[in-house]
C-alpha positions in Angstrom: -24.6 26.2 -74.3 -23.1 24.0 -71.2 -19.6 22.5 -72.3 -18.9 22.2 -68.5 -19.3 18.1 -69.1 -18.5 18.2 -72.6 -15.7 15.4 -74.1 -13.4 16.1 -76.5 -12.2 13.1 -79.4 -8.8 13.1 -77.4 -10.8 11.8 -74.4 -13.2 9.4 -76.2 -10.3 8.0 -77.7 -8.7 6.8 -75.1 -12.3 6.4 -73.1 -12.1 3.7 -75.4 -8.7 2.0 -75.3 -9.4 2.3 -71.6 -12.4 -0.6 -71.7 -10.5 -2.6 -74.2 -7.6 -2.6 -71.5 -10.0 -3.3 -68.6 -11.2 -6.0 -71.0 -7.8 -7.9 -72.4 -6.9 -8.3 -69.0 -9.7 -9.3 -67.5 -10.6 -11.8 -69.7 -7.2 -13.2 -70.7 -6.5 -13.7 -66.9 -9.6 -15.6 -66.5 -9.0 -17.7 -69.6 -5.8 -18.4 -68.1 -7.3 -19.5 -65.0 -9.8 -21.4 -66.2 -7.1 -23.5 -68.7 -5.0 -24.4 -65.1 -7.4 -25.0 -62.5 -9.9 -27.5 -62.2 -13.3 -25.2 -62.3 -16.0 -26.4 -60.2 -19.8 -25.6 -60.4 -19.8 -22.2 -61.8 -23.0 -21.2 -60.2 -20.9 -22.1 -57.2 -20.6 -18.3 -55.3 -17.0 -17.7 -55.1 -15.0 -15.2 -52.2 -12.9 -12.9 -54.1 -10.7 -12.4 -51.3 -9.8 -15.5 -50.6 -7.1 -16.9 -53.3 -7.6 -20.2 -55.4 -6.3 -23.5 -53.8 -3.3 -24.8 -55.6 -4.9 -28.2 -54.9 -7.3 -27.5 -57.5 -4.4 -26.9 -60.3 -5.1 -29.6 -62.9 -2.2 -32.5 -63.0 0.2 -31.9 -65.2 -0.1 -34.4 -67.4 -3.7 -33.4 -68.1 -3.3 -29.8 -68.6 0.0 -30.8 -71.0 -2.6 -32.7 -72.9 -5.4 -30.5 -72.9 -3.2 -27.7 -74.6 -2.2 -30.0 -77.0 -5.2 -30.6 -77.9 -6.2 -26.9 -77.9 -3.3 -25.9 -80.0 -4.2 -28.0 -82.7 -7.9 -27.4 -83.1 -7.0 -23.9 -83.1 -7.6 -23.8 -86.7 -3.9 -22.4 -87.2 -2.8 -25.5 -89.0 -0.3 -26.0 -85.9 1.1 -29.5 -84.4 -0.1 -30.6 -81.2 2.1 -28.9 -78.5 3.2 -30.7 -75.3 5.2 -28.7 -72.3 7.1 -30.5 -69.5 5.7 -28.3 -66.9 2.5 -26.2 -68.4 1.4 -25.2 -65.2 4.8 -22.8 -65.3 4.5 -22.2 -68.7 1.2 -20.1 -68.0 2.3 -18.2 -65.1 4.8 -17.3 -67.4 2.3 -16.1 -70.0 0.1 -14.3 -67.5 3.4 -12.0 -66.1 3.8 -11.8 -70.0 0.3 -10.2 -70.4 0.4 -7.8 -67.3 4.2 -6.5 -68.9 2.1 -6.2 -72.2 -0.6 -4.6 -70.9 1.7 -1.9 -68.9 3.8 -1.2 -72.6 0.3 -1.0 -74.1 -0.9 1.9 -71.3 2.2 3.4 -71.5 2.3 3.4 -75.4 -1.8 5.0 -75.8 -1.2 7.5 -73.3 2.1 8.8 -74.8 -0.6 9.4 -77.7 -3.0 11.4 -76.3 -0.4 13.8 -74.9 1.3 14.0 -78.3 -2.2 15.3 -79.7 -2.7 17.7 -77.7 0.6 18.9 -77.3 0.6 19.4 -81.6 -3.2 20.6 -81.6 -3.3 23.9 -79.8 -0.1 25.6 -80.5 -2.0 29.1 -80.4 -3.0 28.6 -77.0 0.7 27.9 -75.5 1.9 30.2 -73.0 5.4 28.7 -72.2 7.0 26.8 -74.9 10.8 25.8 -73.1 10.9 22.4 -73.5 14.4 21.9 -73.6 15.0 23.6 -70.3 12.3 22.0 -68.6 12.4 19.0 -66.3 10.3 16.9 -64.9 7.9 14.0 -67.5 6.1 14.8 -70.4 3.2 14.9 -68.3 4.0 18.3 -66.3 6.5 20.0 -69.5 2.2 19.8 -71.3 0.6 21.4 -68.2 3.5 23.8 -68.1 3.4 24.9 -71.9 -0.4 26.1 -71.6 -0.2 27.0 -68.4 -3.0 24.6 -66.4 -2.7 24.2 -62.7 -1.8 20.2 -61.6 -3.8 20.4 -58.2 -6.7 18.1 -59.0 -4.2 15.7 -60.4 -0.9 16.4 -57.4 -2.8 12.8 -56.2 -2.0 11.1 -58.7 1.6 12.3 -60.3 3.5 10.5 -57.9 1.7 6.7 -58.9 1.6 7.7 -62.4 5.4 8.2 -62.1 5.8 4.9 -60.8 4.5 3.1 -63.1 6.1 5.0 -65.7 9.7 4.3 -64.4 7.9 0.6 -64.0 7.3 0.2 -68.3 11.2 1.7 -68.6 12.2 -0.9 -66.2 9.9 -3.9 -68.3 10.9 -3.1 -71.2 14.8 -1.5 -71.1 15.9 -4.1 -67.9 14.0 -7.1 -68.7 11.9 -6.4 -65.8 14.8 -5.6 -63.1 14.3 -2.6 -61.3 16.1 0.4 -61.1 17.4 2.6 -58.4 14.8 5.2 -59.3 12.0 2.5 -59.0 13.2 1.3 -55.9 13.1 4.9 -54.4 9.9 5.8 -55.7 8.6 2.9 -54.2 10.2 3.8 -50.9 9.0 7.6 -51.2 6.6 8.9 -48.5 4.4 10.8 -51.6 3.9 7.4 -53.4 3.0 5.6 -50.0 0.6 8.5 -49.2 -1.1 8.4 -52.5 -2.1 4.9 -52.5 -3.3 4.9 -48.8 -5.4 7.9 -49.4 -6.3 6.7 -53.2 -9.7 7.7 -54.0 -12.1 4.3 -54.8 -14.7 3.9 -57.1 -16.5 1.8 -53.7 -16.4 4.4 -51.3 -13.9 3.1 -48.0 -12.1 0.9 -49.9 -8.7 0.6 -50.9 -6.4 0.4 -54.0 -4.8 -3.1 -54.3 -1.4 -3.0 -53.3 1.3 -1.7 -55.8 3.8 -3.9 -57.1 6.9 -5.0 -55.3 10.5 -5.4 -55.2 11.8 -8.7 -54.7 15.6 -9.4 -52.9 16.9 -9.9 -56.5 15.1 -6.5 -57.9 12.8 -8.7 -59.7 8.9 -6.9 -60.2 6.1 -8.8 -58.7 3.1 -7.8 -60.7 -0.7 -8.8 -61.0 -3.4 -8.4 -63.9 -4.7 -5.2 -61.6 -1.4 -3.5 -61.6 -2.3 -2.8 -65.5 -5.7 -1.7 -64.9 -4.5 0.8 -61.9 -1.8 2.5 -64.2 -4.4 2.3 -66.9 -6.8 3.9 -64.3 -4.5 6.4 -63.3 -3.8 7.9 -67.1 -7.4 8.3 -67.3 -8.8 10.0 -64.6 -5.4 12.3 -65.9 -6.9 12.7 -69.1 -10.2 13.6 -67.8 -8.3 16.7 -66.1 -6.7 17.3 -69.0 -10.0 17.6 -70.9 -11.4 19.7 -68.8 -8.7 21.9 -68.7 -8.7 21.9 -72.4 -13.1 22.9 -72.3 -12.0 25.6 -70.1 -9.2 26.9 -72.0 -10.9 27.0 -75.9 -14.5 27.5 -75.0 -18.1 26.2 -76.5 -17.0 28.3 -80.1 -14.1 26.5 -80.7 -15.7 23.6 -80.6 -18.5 24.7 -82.7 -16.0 26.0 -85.1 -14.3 23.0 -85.3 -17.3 20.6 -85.5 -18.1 23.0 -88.6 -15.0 22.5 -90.7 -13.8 18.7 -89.4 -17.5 16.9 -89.8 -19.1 19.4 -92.2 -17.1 20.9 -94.6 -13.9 18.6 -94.6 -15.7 15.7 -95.0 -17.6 13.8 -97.9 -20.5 12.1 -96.9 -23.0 12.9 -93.9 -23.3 10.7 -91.0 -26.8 9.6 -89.6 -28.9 11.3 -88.7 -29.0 13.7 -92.0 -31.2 16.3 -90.2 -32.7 18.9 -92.2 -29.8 21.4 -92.1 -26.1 22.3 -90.9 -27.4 23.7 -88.1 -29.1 20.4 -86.8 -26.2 18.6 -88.3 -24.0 20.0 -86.0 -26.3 20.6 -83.1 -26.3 16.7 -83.1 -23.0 16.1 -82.9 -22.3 18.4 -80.6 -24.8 16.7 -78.5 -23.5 12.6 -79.2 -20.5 13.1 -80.0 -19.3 15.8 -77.5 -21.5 15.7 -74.5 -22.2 19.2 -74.7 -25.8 20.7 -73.3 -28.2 22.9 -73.9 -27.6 23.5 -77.4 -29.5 26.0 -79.6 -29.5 27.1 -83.3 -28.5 30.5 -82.3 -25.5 30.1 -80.9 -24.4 27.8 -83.5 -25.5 30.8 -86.3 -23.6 33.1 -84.6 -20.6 31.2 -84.1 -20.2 30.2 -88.2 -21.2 33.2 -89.0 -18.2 35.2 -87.0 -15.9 32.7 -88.0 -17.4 33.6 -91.9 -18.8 29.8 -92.7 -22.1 29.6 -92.2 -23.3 30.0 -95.8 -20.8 27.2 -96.8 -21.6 25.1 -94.0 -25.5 25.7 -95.1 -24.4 24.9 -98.7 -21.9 21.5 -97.9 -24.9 20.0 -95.9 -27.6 20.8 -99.1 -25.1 19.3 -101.4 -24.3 16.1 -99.3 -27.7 15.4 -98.4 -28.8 15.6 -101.6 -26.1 12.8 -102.6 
């Protein structure tokens, strides 16, 4: 049985909130770019390096009637809306969306560590929190005891942006002293010059900056990066957590938490609790080379088999 790619529901999870981040900004800031400028052919190739030209902003007057219009066919029983200078107003609405976006990373990934901080208690090797410093992050990979190498890389831009939310959403998006020497630090230079890309020889966009009035400059891909960065974290932290409770845990807990706890079968039925869980171990977790045996063995020392045979009869007989 190979778990060594295997995904736990933590992971999934926030697999998922991942894309839905990706997506909300993506398409938002298009949306928003599409309401201001005046689009041309769309089959038209466009250079993604070379900005929009503010000559092609629509006149004011146009866009302030065009919203208008929008606002009231919205189907939200809502009077027509004019603004004085719309093309503000949504520049306004796009920093809105990245500082949204940032909360809402922040917020999700606050969540996965909180499960597995309260899901493995009997695993913990180190449980000081009090006297501990340093982020949530490094207090979890200090309580069970996992080395931070494959992650050192990325610590010092998740830190950023984590001092970046505080400064969004407890300074009205003035930053801090800390922020300001973070930014300054030689670690967090050195990790996004040496940042890893998807495209191999490219770089990360450039972080966000400072202005003279400690203002934060931010763009829709600052979300995605610190969305990026908590996931390729949680993918660590997955496979530290494969490494550290083995392919029978996971059995086990397939067994009770989608066999025995629950109340109807998913589909596929299959024929018995062993294929049952055989198939979700293979969907759901991404584990390999699954056989019955190992399965049988597994309930069996954990002394559920026979109930696990009997739940599945009685459920698939429903």
């Amino acid at each position: 049985m190979d778990v060594t790619e295997a995904t736990l529901p933590h992971l999934n999870k926030f697999a998922l909130f991942h894309v839905d981040l990706n997506k909300f900004v993506k398409l938002s800031t298009a949306a928003f770019d599409y309401l201001a400028y005046n689009i041309k052919d769309p089959k038209e190739k466009i250079d993604p390096k070379i900005p929009r030209n503010p000559k092609d902003l629509k006149d004011q007057k146009e866009l302030s009637d065009l919203i208008a219009s929008l606002i009231k066919d919205a189907g939200q029983k809502w009077y027509p809306t004019n603004y004085a200078n719309p093309q503000n107003e949504i520049v306004d609405l796009k920093f809105q969306l990245i500082e949204s976006a940032i909360m809402r990373v922040y917020s999700s990934f606050e969540v996965f560590l909180d499960e597995i901080n309260g899901a493995y208690s009997e695993y913990i090797v180190c449980n000081n929190d009090d006297n501990q410093s340093g982020t949530a992050l490094l207090k979890l990979f200090t309580k069970y005891g996992w080395a931070t190498e494959k992650i050192s890389y990325l610590i010092p831009i998740y830190n950023f942006y984590n001092v970046l939310r505080h400064c969004i959403v407890h300074q009205m998006g003035v930053a801090n002293q800390e922020l300001i020497d973070i930014s300054n630090s030689v670690d967090f230079n050195e990790a996004i010059k040496n940042w890893p890309t998807v495209v191999p020889g490219g770089k990360l966009s450039p972080p966000p900056t400072i202005n003279d009035n400690k203002k934060l400059d931010l763009s829709p891909h600052h979300a995605i990066i610190y969305s990026d960065v908590c996931y390729r974290i949680a993918c660590n932290i997955n496979e530290q957590l494969i490494n550290m409770l083995g392919y029978e845990y996971i059995v086990k807990h397939v067994a009770i938490h989608q066999l025995l706890k629950i109340h109807e079968l998913k589909e596929p039925i299959c024929k018995n609790s062993y294929a049952y869980i055989r198939h979700i171990l293979q969907n759901d977790y991404k584990v390999k080379n699954v056989d019955f045996t190992k399965i049988k063995a597994v309930l069996e020392k954990e002394g559920i088999r026979k109930s696990c045979f009997q739940k599945h009869r009685d459920l698939a007989e429903i």
